[in-house]
C-alpha positions, -999 to 999 in steps of 0.1 A, spaced: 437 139 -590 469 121 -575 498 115 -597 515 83 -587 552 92 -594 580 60 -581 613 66 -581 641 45 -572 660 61 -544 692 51 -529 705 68 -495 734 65 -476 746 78 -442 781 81 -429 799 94 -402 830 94 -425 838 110 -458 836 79 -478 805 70 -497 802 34 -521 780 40 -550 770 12 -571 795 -4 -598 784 6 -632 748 18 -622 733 48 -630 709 51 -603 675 67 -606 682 96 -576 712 97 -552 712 108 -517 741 107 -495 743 121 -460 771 132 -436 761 122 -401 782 153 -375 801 141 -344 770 161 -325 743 139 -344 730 166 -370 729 156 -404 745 174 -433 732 164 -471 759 159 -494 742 152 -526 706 152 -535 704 144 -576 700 118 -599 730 97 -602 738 105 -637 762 132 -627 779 108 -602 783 83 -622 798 101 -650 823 115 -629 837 80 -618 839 68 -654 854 103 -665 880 99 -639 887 60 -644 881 55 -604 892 20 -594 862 -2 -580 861 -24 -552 855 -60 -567 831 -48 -593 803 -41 -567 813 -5 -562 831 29 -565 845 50 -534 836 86 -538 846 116 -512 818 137 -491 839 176 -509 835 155 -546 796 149 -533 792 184 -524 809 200 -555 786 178 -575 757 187 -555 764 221 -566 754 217 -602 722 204 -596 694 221 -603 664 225 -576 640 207 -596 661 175 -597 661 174 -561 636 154 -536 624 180 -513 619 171 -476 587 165 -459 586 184 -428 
């Protein structure tokens, strides 16, 4: 027996250390990915986006025409930290 599980996902990628994440959403599951100068990828956050979006409102960040809020790569990763394994989407090697 198969469980069919959906869940909304965003993902973004970035060479910088900037990432949008949606204006006043609280987005099923975050994933937000550092792209290195020599190609390898480095996952920043992997969670739902309760915790990210709670940290923009706690902090009163500015938003860019009401569509969205800028958010550093080190506030990703320290946020990242909190979250517990089982909240993560595991990758399919």
């Amino acid at each position: 027996m198969f469980l069919n599980l959906a869940l909304k996902v965003q993902l973004k990628s970035s060479m910088g250390y900037n990432f949008s994440y949606p204006f006043n959403k609280n987005l099923e599951h975050f994933i937000a990915v550092h792209i290195n100068t020599d190609g390898t990828p480095e996952v920043l956050y992997n969670g739902p986006g309760k915790p990210i979006h709670d940290f923009l409102k706690k902090r009163k960040r500015k938003t860019y025409k009401d569509i969205w809020y800028t958010i550093t790569a080190n506030h990703l990763r320290e946020l990242d930290k909190n979250i517990p394994i089982q909240d993560k989407l595991s990758e399919n090697k």
